[in-house]
C-alpha positions as CSV (number, residue, x, y, z in Angstrom):
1,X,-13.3,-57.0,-160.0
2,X,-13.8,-55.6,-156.8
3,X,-16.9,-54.4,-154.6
4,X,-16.5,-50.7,-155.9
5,X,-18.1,-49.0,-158.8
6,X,-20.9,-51.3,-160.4
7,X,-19.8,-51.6,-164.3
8,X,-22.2,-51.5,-167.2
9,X,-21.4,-54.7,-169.4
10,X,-21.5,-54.3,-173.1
11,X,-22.6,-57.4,-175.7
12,X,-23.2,-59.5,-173.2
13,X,-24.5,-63.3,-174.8
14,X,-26.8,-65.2,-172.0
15,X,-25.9,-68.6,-173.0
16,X,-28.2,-70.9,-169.8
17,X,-31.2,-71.2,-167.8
18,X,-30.7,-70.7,-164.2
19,X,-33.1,-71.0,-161.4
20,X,-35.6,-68.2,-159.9
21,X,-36.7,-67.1,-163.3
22,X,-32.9,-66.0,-163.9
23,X,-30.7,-67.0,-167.2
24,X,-26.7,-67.2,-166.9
25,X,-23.9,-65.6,-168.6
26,X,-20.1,-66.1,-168.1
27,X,-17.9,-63.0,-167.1
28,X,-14.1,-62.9,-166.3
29,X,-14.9,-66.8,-165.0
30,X,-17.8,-65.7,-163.2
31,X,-21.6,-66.1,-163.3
32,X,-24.0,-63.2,-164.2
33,X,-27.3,-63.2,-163.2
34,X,-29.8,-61.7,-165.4
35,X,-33.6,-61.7,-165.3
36,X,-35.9,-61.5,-168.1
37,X,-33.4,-63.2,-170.4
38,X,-33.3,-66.4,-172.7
39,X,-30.0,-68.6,-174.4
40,X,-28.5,-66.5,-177.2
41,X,-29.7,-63.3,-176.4
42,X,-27.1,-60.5,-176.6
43,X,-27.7,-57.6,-174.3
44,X,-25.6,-54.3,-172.5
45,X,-26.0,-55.3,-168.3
46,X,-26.2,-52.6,-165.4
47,X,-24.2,-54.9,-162.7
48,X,-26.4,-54.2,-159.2
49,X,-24.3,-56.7,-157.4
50,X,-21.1,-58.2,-157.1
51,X,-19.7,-60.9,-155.2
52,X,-16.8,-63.4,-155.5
53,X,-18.2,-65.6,-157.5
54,X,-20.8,-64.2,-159.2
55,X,-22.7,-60.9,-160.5
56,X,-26.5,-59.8,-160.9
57,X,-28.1,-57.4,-163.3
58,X,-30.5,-56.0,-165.2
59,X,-30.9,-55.2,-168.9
60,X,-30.4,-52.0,-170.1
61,X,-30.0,-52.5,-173.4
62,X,-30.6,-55.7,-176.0
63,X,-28.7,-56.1,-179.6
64,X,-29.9,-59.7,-180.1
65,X,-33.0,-61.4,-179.5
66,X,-32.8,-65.1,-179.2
67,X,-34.5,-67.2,-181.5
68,X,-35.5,-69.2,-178.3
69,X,-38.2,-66.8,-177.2
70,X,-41.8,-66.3,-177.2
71,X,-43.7,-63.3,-177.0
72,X,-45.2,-62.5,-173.5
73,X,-48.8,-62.9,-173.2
74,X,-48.6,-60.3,-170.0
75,X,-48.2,-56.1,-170.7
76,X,-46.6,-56.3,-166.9
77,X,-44.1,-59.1,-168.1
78,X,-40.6,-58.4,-166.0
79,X,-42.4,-56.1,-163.5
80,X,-44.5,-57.5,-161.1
81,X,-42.0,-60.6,-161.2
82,X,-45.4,-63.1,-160.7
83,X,-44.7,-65.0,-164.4
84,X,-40.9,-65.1,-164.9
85,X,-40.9,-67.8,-167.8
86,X,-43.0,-66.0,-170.2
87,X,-40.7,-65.5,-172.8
88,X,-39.3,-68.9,-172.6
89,X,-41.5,-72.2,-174.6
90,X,-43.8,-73.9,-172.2
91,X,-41.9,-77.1,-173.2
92,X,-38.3,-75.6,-172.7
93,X,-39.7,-74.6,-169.4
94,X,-40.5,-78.2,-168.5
95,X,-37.2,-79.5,-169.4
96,X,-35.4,-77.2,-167.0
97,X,-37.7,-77.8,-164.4
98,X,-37.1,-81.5,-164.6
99,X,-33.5,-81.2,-165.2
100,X,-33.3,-79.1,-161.9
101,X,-35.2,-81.8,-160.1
102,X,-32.4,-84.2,-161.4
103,X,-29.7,-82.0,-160.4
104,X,-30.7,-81.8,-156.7
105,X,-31.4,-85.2,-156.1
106,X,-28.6,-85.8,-157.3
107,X,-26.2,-83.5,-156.4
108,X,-27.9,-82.5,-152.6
109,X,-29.3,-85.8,-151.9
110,X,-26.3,-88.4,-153.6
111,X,-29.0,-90.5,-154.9
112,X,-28.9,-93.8,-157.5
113,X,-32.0,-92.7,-159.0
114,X,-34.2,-95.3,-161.3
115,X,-37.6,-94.8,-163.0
116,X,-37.4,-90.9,-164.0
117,X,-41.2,-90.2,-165.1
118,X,-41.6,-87.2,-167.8
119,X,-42.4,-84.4,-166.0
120,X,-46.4,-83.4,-166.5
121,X,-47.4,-80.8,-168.0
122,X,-50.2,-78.7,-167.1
123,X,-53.3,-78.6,-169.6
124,X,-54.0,-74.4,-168.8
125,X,-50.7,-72.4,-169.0
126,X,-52.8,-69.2,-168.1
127,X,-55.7,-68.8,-165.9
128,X,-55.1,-71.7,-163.9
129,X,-54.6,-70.5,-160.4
130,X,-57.7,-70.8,-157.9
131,X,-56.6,-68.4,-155.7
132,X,-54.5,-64.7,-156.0
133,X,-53.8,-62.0,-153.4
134,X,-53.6,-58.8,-153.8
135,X,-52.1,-55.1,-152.2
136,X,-53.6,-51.9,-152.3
137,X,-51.1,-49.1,-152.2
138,X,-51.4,-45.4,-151.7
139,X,-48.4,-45.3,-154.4
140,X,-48.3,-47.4,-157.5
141,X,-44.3,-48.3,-158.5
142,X,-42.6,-46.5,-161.2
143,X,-40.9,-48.1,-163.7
144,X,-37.1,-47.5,-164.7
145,X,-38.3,-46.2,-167.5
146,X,-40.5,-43.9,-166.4
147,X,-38.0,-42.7,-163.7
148,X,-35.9,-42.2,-167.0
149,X,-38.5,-40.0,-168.5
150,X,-37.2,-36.8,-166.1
151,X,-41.0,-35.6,-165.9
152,X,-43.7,-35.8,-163.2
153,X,-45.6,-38.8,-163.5
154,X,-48.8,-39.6,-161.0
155,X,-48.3,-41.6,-158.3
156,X,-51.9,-42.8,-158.5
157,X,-53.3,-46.1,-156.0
158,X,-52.0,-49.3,-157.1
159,X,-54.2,-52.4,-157.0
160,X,-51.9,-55.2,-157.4
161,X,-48.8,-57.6,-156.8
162,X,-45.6,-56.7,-154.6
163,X,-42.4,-56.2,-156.4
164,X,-40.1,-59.0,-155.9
165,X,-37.7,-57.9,-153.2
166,X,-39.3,-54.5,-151.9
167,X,-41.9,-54.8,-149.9
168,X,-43.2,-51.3,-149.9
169,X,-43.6,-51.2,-153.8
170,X,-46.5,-52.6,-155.5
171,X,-47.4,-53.2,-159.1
172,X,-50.5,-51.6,-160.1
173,X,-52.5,-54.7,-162.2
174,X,-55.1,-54.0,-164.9
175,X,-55.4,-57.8,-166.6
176,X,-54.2,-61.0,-164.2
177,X,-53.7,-63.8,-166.8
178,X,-53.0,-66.5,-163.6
179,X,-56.5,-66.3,-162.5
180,X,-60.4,-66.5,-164.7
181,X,-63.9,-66.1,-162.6
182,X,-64.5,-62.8,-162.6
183,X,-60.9,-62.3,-160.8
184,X,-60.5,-59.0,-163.0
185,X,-63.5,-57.8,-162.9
186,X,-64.0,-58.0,-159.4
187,X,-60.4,-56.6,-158.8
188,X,-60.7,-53.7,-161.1
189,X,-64.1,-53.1,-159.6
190,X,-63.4,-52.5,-156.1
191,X,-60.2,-50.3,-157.6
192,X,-62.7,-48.0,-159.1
193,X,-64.9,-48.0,-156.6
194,X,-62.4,-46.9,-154.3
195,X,-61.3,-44.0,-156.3
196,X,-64.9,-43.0,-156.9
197,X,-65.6,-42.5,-153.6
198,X,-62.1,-42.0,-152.4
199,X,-61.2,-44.6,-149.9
200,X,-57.8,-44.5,-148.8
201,X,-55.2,-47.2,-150.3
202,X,-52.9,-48.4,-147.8
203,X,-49.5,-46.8,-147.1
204,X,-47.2,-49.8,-146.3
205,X,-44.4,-47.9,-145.7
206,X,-46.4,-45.4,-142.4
207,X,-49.1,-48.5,-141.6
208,X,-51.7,-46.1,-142.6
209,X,-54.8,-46.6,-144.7
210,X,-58.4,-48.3,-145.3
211,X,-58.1,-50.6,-147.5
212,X,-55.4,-53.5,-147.5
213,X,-55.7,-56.6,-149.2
214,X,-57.9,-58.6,-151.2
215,X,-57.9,-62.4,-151.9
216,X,-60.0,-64.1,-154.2
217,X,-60.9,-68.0,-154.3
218,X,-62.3,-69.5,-157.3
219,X,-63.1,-73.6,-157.2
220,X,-63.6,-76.0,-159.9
221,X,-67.4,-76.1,-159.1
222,X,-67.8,-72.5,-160.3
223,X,-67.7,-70.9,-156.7
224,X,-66.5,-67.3,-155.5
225,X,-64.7,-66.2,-152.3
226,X,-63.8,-62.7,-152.1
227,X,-62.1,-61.7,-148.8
228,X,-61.3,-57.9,-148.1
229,X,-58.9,-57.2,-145.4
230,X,-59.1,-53.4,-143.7
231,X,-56.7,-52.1,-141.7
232,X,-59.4,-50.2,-139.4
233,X,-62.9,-50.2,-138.9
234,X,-65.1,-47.7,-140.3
235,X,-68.7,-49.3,-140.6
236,X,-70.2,-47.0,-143.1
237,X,-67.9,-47.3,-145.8
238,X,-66.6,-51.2,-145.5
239,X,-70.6,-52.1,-145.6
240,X,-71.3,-49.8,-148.6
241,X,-68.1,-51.2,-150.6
242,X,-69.2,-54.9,-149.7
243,X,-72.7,-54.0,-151.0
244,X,-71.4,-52.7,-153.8
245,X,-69.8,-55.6,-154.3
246,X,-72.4,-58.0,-154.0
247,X,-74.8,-56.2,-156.2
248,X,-72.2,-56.2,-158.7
249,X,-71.5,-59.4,-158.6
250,X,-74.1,-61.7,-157.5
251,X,-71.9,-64.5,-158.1
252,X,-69.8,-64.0,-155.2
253,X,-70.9,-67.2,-153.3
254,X,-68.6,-65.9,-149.8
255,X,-68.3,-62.4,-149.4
256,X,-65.8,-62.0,-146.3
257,X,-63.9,-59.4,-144.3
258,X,-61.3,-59.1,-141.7
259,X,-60.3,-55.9,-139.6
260,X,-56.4,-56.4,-139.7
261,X,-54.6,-53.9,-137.9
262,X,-51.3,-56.1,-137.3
263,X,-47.9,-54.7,-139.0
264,X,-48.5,-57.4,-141.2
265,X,-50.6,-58.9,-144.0
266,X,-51.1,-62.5,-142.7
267,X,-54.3,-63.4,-141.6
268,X,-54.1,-66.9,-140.1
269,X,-54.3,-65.1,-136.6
270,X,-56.7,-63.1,-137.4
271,X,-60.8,-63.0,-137.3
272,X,-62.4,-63.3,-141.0
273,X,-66.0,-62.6,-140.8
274,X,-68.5,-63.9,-143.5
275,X,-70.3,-61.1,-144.3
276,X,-73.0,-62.2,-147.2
277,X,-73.2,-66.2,-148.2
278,X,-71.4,-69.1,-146.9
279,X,-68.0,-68.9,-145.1
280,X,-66.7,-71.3,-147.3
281,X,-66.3,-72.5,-151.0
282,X,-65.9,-76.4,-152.0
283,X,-63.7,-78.0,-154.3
284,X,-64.4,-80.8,-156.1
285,X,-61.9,-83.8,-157.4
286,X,-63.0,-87.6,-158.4
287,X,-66.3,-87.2,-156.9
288,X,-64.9,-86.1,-153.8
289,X,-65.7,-82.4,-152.3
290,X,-63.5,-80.6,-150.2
291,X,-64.3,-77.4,-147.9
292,X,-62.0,-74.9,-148.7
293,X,-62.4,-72.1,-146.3
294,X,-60.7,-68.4,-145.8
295,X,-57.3,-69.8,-144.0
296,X,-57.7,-73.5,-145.8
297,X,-54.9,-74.5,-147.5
298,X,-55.6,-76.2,-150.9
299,X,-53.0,-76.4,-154.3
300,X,-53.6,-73.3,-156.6
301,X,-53.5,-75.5,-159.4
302,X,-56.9,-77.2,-159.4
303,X,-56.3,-79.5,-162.5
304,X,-52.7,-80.4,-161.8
305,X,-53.8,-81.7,-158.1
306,X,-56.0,-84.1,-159.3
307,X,-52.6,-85.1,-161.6
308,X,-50.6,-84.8,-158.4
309,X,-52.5,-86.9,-155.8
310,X,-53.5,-89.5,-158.7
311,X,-49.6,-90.3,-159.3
312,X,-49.1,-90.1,-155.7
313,X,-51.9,-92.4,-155.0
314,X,-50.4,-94.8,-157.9
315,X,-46.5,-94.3,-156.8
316,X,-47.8,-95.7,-153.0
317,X,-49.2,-99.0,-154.4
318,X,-52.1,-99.1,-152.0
319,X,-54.1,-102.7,-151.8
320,X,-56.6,-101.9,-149.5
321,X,-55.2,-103.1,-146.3
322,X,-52.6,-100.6,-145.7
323,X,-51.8,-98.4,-142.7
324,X,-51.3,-94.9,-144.2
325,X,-49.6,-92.3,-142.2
326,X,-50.9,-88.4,-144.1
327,X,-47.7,-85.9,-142.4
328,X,-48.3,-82.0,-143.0
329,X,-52.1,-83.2,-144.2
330,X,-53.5,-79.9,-144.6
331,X,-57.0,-80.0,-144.3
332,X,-56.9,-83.6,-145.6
333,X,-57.3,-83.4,-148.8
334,X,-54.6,-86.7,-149.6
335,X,-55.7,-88.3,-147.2
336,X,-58.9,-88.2,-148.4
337,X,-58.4,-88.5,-151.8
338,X,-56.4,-92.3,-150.8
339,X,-58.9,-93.5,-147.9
340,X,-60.5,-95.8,-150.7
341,X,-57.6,-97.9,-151.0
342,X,-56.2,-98.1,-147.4
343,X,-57.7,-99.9,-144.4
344,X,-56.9,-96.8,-142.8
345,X,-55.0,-93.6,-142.9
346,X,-54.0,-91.2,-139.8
347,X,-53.3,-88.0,-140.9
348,X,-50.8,-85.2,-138.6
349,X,-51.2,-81.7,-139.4
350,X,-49.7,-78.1,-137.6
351,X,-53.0,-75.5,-137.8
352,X,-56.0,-76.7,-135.6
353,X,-58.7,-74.9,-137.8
354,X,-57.2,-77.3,-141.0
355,X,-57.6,-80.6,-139.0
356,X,-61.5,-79.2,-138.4
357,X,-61.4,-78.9,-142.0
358,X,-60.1,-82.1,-142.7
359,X,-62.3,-84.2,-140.4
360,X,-65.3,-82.3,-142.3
361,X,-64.1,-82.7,-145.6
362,X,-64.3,-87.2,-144.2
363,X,-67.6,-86.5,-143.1
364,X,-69.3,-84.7,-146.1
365,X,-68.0,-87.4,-148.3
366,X,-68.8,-90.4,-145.9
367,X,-65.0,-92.1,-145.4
368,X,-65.0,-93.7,-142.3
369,X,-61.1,-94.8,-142.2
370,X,-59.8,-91.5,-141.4
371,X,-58.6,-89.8,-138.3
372,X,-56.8,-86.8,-137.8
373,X,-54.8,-85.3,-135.0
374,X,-53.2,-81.3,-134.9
375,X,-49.8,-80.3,-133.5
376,X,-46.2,-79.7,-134.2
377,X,-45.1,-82.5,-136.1
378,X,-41.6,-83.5,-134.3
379,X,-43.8,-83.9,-131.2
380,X,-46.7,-85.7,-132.4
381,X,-45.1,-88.0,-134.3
382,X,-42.9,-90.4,-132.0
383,X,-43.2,-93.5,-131.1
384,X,-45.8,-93.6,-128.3
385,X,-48.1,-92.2,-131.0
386,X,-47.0,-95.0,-133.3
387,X,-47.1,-97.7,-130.9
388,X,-51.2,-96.1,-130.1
389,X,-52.2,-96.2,-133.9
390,X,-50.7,-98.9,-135.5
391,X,-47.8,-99.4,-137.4
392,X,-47.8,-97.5,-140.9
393,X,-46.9,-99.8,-144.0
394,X,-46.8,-96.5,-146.4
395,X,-45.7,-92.9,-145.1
396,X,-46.6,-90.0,-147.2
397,X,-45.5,-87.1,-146.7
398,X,-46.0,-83.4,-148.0
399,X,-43.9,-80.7,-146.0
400,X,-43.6,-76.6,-146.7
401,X,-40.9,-75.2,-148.6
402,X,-38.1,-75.7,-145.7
403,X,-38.8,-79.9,-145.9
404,X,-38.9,-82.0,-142.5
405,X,-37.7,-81.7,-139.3
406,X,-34.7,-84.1,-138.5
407,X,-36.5,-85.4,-135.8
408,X,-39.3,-86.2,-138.3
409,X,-37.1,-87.9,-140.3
410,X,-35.9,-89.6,-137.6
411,X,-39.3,-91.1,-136.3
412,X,-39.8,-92.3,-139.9
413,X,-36.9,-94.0,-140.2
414,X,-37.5,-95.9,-136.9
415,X,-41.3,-96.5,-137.9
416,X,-39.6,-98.1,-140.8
417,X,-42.4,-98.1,-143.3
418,X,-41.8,-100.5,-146.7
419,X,-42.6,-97.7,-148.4
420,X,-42.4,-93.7,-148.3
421,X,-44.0,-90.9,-150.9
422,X,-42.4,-88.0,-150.6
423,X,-44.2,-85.0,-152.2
424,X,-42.5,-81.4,-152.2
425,X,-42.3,-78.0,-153.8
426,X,-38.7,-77.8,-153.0
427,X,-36.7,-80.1,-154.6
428,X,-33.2,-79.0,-152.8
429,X,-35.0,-79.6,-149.1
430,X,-36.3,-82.9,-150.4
431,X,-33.3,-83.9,-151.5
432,X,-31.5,-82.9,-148.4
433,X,-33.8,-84.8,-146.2
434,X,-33.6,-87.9,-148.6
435,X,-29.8,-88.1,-148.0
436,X,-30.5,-88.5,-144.4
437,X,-32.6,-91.9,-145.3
438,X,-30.4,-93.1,-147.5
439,X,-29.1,-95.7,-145.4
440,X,-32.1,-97.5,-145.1
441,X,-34.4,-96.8,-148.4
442,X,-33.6,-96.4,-152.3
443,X,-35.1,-94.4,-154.5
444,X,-37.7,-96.3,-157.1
445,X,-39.5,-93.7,-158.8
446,X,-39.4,-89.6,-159.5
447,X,-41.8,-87.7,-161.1
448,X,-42.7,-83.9,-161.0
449,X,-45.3,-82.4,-162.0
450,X,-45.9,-78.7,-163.3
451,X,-47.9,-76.8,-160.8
452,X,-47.4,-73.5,-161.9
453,X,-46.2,-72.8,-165.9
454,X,-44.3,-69.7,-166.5
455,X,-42.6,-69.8,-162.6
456,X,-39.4,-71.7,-161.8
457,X,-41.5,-73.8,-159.5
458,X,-42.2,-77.3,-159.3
459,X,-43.8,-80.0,-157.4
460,X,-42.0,-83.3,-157.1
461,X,-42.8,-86.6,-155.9
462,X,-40.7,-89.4,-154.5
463,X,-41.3,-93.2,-154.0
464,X,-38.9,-94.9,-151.6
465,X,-38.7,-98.6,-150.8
466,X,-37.4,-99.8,-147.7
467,X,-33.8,-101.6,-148.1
């Protein structure tokens, strides 16, 4: 089967789970991809893209529902791409996600592994997330199926999530089942309040607009931050929507804005000015509260963190009179959470303004055994900075998606810790940057837990022991 025309495939049985929300079927010896599809269903597939060794698609047609699936609990189900796993179990979807985990430590990182923990489960499979961003659009996207229907259809403002893959296309979103506190409400609000008084929706595609995105925080305590982001100024109208929005919703505990007129969405460079309230929220976990600002960093899964730092508190084995080294620390919030069973712990961390956070976040809560230092990791970490600070008996370590520097890894392995915890999001870089210290430490326990149900994704921790 060549590169040319793209076939339709007819009675096609998916038969596995595959990663990225995907299942698998088998054609001609090669592996389709198809989204939105569980084990034993049987279904006609519109081939979008061929390769040697595999092919992706979509389906166009179904003959056989699996008697594997569960209804979706979300009317924009296999649209907005946000929940993949819907139709699949909650408990099937653990299984795979601990089998993966497997598979690449195995398989990426060659390792004897010992001491597989069952993966844990999160308590809330909906309306768990603490935080959710959100796009306007000028344009909402148009189904295939209302494409299909060969008659004008509106191309009314969307309020929503980006399509997976398309930048320019966004998902207009009437119910969010990831997010509670008033995240709807407030959403759908400012939607109709922007109609009402016709405020223009960003055009993505011409950089053109008022209004771009909208994030909302929600903590543990009960708090609200709401931060709008504009693409230009215009006094009159921001300060009458924010109004709005306050009266609305008195709840809203940081009201914040940002003029963002960049050619893109991010807003870590960027000025974010508290507008009504405080310009911050706190979270709250084993007594201990943490300032979560608009650029903090903090896991999305308020519940499941306090599971995550617990085991990875547990999995380092701290005595009390342990040197700690926190890498990637964030705004501290491990650190933190494991001061009161070190003698001290030093925590290294890229973004200035979450060190500022992190050194509040000691303060507010009284620990005294933390210190904190900002900068590129492969250059803080080395061993003048080592020989300054003291030697660290436990390492742990929580990198982004794309895992640890090999000069990171290096510096470890010549700091030579008796024991490493390595917590990721990204199994495969994990494992890849395990096989590098594989000379010199074993692997004595794994355990994942379940950040976010009804995604492919997965946090995963590691406990190392010096050979």
């Amino acid at each position: 089967m060549g590169r040319g025309k793209k076939p339709l495939l007819e009675n096609v049985e998916i038969k596995k789970i595959a990663a990225e929300g995907k299942s698998i079927a088998y054609i001609d010896e090669k592996i389709l991809f198809v989204p939105n599809t569980v084990p034993g269903d049987v279904v006609d597939v519109q081939v979008t893209r061929k390769r040697k060794s595999f092919l992706e698609g979509f389906v166009v047609k179904t003959h056989k529902l699996s008697e594997l699936r569960t209804p979706p609990f979300c009317p924009h189900f296999g649209i907005c791409g946000g929940c993949k796993w819907q139709n699949l179990p909650y408990e099937m979807q653990l299984q795979f996600k601990q089998q993966e985990v497997i598979d690449n430590l195995e398989r990426i990182g060659k390792m004897e592994l010992q001491n597989i923990f069952p993966i844990l489960g999160s308590a809330l499979t909906t309306l768990y997330r603490n935080k959710l961003e959100f796009t306007f659009s000028n344009k909402r996207f148009l189904t295939r199926e209302e494409i299909g229907q060969e008659m004008d259809i509106e191309r009314t403002p969307a309020l929503g999530f980006h399509v997976p893959g398309l930048f320019d296309k966004v998902v207009d979103i009437d119910t969010c089942y990831l997010q509670g506190g008033f995240s709807n409400e407030i959403r759908n609000f400012i939607k109709e309040y922007a109609l009402t008084h016709r405020l223009e929706f960003f055009n993505i595609r011409n950089q053109e607009g008022f209004l771009r995105t909208l994030i909302i925080r929600t903590s543990s305590t009960g708090e609200i931050m709401v931060v709008l982001a504009f693409f230009h100024e215009d006094r009159e109208k921001r300060e009458a929507l924010l109004d709005a929005l306050q009266q609305e919703f008195p709840q809203i505990s940081s009201l914040m804005y940002v003029i963002n007129g960049k050619a893109n969405d991010t807003l870590t460079d960027q000025e974010i000015i508290c507008y009504k309230g405080k310009d911050h929220i706190f979270e709250e976990m084993e007594g201990l509260k943490f300032k979560i600002g608009p650029k903090s960093f903090y896991q999305t899964n308020s519940g499941q963190a306090y599971n995550l730092y617990s085991r990875t508190r547990e999995l380092a084995g701290l005595t009390g009179k342990e040197i700690v080294y926190d890498l990637y620390t964030g705004t501290g919030t491990i650190a933190n959470f494991v001061a009161k069973k070190a003698e001290k712990v030093i925590g290294i961390e890229y973004v200035p303004e979450a060190i500022e956070d992190a050194k509040i976040n000691s303060a507010i809560n009284g620990i005294t055994n933390t210190t904190f230092y900002a900068g590129d990791m492969k250059d803080v970490l080395n061993e003048d900075f080592i020989a300054a600070h003291g030697h660290p008996d436990v390492i742990i370590t929580d990198p982004p998606r794309a895992g640890m520097h090999p000069d990171v890894v290096a510096t470890i392995l010549k700091a030579a810790p008796d024991r490493i915890v390595y917590v990721s999001c990204n199994s495969a870089t994990q494992a890849r940057d395990l096989h590098l210290m594989d000379n010199q430490y074993k692997v004595m326990a794994v355990q994942s837990v379940d950040m976010f149900p009804h995604t492919h994704h997965v946090e995963n921790i590691v406990l190392l022991h010096k050979r």
